[in-house]
Backbone bond lengths (Angstrom), bond angles and torsions (degrees), N, CA, C in turn:
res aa  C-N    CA-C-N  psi(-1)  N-CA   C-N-CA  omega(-1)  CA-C   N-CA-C  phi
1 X - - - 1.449 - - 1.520 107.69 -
2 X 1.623 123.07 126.49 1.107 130.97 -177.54 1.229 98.83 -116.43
3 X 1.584 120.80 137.99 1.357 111.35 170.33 2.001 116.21 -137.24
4 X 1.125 116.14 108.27 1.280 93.07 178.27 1.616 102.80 -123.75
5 X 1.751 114.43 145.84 1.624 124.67 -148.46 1.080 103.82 7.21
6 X 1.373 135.46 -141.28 1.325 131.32 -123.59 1.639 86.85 -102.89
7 X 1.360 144.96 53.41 1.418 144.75 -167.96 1.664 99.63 -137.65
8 X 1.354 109.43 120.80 1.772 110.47 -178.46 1.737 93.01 -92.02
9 X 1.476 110.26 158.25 1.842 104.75 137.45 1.491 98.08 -161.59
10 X 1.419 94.79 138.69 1.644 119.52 169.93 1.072 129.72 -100.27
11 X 1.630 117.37 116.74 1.588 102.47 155.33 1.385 128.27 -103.45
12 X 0.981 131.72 124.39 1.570 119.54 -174.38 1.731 86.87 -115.22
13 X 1.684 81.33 153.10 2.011 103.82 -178.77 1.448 99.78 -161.03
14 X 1.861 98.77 125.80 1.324 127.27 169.91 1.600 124.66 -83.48
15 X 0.793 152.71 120.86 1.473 138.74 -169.27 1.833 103.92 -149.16
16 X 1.560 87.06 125.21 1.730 86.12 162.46 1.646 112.18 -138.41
17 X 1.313 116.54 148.90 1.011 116.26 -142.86 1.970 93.61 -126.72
18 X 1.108 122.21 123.41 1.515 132.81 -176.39 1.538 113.96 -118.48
19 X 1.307 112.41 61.44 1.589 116.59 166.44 1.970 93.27 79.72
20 X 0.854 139.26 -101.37 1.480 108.80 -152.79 1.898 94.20 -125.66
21 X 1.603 112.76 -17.44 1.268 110.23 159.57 1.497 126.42 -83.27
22 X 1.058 125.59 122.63 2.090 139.69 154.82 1.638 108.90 -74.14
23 X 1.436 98.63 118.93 1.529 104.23 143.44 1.627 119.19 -101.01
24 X 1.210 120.60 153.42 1.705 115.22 160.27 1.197 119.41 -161.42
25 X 1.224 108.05 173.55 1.786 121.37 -162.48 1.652 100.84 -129.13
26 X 1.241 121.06 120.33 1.713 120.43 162.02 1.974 100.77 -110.89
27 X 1.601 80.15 168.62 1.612 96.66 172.10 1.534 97.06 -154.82
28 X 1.634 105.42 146.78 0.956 119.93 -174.53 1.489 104.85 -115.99
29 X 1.144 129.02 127.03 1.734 130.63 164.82 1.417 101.86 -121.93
30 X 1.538 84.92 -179.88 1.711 92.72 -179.21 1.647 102.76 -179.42
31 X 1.083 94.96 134.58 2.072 98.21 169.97 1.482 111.22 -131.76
32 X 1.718 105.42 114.42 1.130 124.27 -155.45 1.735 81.91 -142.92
33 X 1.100 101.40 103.58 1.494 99.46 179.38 1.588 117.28 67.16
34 X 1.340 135.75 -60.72 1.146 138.78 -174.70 2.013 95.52 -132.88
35 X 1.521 106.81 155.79 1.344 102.10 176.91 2.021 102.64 -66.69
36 X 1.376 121.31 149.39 1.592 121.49 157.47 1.501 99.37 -135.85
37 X 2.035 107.74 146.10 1.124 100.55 138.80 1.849 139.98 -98.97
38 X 1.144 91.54 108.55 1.366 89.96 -177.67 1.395 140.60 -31.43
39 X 1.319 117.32 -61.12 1.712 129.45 -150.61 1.557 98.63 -154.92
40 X 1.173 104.72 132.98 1.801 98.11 144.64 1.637 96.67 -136.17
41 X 1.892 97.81 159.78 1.076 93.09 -171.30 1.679 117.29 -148.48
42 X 0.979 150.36 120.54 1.815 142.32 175.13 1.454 126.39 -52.15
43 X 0.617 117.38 156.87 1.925 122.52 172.53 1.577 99.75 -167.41
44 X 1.439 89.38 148.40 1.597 123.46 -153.55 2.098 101.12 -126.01
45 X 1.228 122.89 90.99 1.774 99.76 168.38 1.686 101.39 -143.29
46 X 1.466 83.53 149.92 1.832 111.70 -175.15 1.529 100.21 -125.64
47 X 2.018 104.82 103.28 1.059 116.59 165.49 1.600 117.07 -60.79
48 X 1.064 114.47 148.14 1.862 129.07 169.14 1.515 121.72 -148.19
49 X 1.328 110.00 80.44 1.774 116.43 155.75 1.906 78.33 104.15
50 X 1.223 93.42 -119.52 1.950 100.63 -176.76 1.808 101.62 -109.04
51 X 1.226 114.01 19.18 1.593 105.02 167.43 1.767 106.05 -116.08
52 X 1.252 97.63 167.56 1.607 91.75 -173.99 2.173 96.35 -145.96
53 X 0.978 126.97 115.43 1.576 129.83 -158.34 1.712 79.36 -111.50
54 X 1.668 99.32 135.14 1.687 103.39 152.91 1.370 103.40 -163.22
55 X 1.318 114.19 -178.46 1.646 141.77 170.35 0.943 117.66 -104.58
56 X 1.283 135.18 166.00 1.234 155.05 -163.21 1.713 131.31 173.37
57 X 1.588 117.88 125.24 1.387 111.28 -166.38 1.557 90.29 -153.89
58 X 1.455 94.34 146.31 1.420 114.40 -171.23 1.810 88.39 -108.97
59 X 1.438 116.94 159.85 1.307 128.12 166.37 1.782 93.55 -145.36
60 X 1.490 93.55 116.49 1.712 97.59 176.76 1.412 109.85 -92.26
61 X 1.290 121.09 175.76 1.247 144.59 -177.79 1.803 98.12 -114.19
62 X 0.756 110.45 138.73 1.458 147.46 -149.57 1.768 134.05 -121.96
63 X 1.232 143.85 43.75 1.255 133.79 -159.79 1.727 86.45 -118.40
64 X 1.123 101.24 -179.99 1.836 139.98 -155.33 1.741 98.41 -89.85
65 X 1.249 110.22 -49.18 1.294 119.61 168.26 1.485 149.12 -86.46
66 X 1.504 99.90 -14.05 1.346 151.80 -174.21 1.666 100.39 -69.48
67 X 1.589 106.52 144.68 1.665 113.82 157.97 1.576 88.41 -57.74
68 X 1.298 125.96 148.84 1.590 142.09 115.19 1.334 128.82 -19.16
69 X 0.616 155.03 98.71 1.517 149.17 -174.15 1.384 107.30 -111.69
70 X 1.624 127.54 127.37 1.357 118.41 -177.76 1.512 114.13 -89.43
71 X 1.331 114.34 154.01 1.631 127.42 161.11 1.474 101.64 -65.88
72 X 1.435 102.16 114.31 1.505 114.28 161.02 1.345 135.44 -110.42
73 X 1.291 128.10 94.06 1.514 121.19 176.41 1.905 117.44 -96.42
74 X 1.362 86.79 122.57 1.747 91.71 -169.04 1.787 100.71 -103.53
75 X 1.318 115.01 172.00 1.409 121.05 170.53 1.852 82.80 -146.79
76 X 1.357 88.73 130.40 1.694 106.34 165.31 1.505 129.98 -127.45
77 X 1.242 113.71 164.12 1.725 114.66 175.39 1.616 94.11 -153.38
78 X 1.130 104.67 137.33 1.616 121.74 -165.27 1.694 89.23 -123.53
79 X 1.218 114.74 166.91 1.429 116.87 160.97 1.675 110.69 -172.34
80 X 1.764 111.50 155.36 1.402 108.07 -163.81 1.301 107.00 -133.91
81 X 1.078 123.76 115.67 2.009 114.25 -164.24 2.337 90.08 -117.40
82 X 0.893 88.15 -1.12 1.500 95.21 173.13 1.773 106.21 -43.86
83 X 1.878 102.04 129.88 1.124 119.91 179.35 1.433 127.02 -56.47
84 X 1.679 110.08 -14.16 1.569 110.79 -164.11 1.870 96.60 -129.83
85 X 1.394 93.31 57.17 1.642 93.68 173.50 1.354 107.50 -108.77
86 X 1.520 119.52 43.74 1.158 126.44 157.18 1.605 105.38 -80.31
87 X 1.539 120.61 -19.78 1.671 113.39 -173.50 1.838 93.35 -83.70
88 X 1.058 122.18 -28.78 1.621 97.66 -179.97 1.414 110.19 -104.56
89 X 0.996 106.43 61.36 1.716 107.72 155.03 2.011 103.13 -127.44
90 X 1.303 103.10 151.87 1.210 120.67 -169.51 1.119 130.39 69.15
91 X 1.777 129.96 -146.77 1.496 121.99 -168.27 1.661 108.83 -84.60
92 X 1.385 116.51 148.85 1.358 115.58 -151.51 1.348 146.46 3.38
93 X 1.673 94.87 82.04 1.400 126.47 -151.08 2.301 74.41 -88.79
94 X 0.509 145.23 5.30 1.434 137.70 -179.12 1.222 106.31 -105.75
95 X 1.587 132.86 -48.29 1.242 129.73 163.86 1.462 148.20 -66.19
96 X 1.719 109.33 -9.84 1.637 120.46 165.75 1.193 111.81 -95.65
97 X 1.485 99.18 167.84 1.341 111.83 -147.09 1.809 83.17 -143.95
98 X 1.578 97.80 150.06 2.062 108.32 176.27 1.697 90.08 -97.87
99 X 1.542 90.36 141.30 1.673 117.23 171.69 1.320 105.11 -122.35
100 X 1.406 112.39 48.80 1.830 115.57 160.55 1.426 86.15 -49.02
């Protein structure tokens, strides 16, 4: 939630994650004068070792009166060289947490 004076914007993001592939779902809103929904959008990523490669594309919503919202297609690569990646290896490597 971003808010500046009387202007809302939302991102919401769904993600589920199946052993080293992610699917997910975002939505974009916003109240800028009247509530709109902006965008919804897919993303595609296939973790490998400490890199993780995916896609991503927004499809906006569109009216005459409406913010604009652009079509976005991204390509990404993330990567994690972090010392304590002993917590993401194995079964719900997304849900533990280090208790140094």
């Amino acid at each position: 939630l971003t808010s500046s004076e009387k202007n809302y914007y939302i991102d919401l993001v769904q993600d589920i994650r199946l052993g080293s592939l992610s699917l997910g779902l975002n939505q974009k809103l916003s109240n800028v004068g009247s509530f709109n929904f902006n965008s919804v959008g897919i993303s595609f990523g296939l973790q490998y070792e400490n890199f993780e490669f995916g896609l991503a594309y927004n499809f906006p919503f569109r009216a005459q009166v409406k913010t604009h919202s652009p079509s976005i297609f991204e390509i990404f690569v993330t990567f994690d060289f972090s010392k304590y990646r002993r917590n993401q290896r194995g079964l719900f490597k997304h849900l533990q947490t280090d208790n140094y």
